[in-house]
N, C-alpha and C positions, 0 to 999 in steps of 0.2 A: 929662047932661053928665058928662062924666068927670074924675074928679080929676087934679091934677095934681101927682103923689106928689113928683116931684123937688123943685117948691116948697116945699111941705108939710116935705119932709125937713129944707131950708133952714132953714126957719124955727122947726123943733124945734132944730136945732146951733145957730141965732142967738137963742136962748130968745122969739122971739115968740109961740111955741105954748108950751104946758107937755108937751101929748101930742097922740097920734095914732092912731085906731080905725081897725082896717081888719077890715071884713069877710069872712066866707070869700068870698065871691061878688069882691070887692075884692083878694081877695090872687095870685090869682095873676099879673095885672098888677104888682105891689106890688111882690111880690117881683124881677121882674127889676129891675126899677129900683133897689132897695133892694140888691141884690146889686152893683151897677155902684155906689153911692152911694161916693165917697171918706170918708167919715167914719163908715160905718155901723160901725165896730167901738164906737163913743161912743154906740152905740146899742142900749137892752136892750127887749125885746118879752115882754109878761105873756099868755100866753094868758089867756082867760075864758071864762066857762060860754057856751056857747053858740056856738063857734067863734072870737070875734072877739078881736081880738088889740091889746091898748095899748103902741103903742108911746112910750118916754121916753130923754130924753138922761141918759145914766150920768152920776151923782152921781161926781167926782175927790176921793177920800181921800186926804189927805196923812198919811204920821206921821212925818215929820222931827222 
C-alpha cells in the first residue's frame, strides 16, 4: 500500500506528526508531490546514513 505523502505532509504543517521518514526507494514518488506541496518551504529534510531522509516542520525564530 502506498503512502499518502500529501496527507502525511498535512499533518507535519498541522503538528499531528513531529516528522517524516522517506526512504530512497520512497522518495522519488515523495518528491513530486513534496515539490507541488504549498508549504514545503516550512519544511526542512535531515539526510541520514543510509539514504533516508527525515523530514520536520522548520522551527520560526523570532527576535523582535
Amino acid at each position: 500500500m502506498e503512502k499518502n505523502y500529501q496527507e502525511l505532509l498535512e499533518q507535519l504543517m498541522d503538528e499531528k506528526i513531529e516528522s517524516l521518514e522517506i526512504t530512497p526507494k520512497e522518495f522519488m514518488v515523495f518528491q513530486e508531490i513534496f515539490m507541488n506541496f504549498q508549504h514545503r518551504k516550512s519544511i526542512v529534510g535531515t539526510a541520514q546514513r543510509g539514504g533516508s531522509i527525515i523530514y520536520k516542520r522548520e522551527d520560526k525564530h523570532t527576535s523582535e
